[in-house]
N, C-alpha and C positions, 0 to 999 in steps of 0.2 A: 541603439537607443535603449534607457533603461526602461524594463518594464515598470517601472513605477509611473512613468511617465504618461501611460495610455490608461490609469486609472484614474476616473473620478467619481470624486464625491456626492451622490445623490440625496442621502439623508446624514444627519447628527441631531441626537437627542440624550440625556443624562443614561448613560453606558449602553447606550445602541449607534452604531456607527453602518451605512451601506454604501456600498462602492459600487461602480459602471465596471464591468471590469473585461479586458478582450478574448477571444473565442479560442484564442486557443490556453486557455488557463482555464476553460471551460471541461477539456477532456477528461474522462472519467478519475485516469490515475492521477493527473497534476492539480484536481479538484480537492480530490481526497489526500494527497502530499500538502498539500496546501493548507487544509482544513487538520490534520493531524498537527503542523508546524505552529501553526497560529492557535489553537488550543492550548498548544504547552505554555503559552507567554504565560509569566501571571500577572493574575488579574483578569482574564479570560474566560470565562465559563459556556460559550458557546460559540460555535462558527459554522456557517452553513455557505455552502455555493450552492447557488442559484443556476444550474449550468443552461436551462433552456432560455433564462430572463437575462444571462453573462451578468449576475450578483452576486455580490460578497458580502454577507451579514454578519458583522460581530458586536456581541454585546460582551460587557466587560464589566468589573466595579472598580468607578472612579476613583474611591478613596485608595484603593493599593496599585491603582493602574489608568494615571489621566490619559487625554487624549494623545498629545505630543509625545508619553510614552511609548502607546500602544503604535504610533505612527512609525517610530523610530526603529521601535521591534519589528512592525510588519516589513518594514523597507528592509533594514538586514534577512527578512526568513525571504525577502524576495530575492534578495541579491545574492544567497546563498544558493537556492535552487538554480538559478539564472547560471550562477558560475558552472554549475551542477549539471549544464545544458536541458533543463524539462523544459523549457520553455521556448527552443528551438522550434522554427517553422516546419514541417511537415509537408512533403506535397503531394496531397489527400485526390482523386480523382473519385469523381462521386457517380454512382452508376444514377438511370434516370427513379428508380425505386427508390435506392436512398434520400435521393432530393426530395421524392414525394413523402416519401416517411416521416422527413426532416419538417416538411411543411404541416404534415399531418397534428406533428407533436408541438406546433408552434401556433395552433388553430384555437381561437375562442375554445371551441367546443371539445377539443380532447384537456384544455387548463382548467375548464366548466367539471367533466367527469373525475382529472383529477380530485379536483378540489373536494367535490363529493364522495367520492372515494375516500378519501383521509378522513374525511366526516365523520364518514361510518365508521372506519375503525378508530378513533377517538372516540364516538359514544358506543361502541361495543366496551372496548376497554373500562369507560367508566362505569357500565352497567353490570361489568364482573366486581369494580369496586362495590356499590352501592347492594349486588345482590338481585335477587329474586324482586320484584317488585309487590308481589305481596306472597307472604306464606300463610296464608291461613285458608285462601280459595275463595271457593262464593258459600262455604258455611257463612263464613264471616259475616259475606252480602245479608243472607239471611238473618242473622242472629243479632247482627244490630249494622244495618244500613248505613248511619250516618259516620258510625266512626271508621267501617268500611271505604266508605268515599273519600273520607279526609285524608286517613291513611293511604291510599290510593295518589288522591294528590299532590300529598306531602312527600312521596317516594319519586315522583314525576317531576317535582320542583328541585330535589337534591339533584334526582339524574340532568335534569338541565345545568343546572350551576355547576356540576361539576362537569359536563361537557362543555359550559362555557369557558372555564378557567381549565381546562386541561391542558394545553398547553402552556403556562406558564406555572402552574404545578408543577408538570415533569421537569420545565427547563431553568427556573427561577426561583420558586419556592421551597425542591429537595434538596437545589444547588446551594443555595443559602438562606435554612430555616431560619436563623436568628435574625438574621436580615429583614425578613418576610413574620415574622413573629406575629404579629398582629393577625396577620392573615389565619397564620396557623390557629387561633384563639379560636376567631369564628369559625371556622373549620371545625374544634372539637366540639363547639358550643353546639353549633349546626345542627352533628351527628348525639350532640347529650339529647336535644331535645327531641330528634327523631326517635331514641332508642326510649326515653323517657316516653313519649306518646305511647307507644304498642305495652305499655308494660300493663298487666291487669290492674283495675282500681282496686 
């Protein structure tokens, strides 16, 4: 039976498409064979497995790359591996640790810490963008309070925003500035008037 066959579609939305997809296309290598395969289509600009949730996320732009194409492309990058034997059954015996591992990584509470985990390092990352959050110290505080505080919370509100759009930044917006144009505006706008605020009267 073709693997295409044990794939379905859980979401479609304008260049985001997610597949169900079966556990053994989940393995680390034929993840990553997979996700390098389907990156090249074009019209492609990101692809991710899901290996613990057995998903396949690709988002694409419609205009160089519709759906029915990108379907068409997926099903050959499949039937190419497939002929290639990756996708060959395996018979896996699992000690009782591994099982427990398996459960472990598949628990509320270890997708909980993930999650927060990536968290953190998305608003680290952003907070190297953004900088120090204030350089001038608590003179400042002293020497005029008010624009101390605003300043303060004006740096707290970039760092938000930009932890909030982080990921569609990295993955959507460098992929395609022109695309995303708009976005970039308020972005420079954002940082004029941030850097405009700290400048001395």
């Amino acid at each position: 039976m073709a693997i295409q066959k044990e794939f379905v579609l859980r979401y479609r939305h304008d260049g985001h498409v997610r597949f169900q997809i079966p556990s053994r296309l989940c393995e680390a290598a034929v993840a990553k064979l997979i996700s390098d395969n389907v990156v090249a289509i074009g019209g492609v600009y990101s692809v991710r497995v899901y290996r613990g949730q057995q998903k396949l996320s690709i988002r694409y732009d419609e205009q160089s790359c519709d759906f029915k194409t990108l379907a068409k492309r997926l099903s050959q990058v499949l039937d190419d591996l497939e002929q290639q034997g990756w996708f060959d059954n395996k018979a896996v015996v699992e000690s009782g640790r591994a099982r427990l591992t398996h459960k472990l990584k598949q628990s509320r509470i270890s997708r909980w810490f993930g999650e927060k985990y990536q968290a953190a390092q998305e608003t680290a990352q952003a907070a190297k963008l953004l900088g120090k959050i204030s350089t001038k110290g608590p003179k400042a505080l002293i020497n005029d309070p008010e624009k101390a505080i605003i300043d303060f919370l004006n740096d707290i509100l970039v760092l938000y925003l930009i932890r909030v759009h982080w990921t569609r930044i990295t993955q959507e917006w460098l992929v395609r500035p022109l695309v995303y144009r708009y976005e970039w505006m308020a972005v420079f706008y954002l940082f004029f008037l941030l850097v405009r605020s700290r400048r001395k009267k």
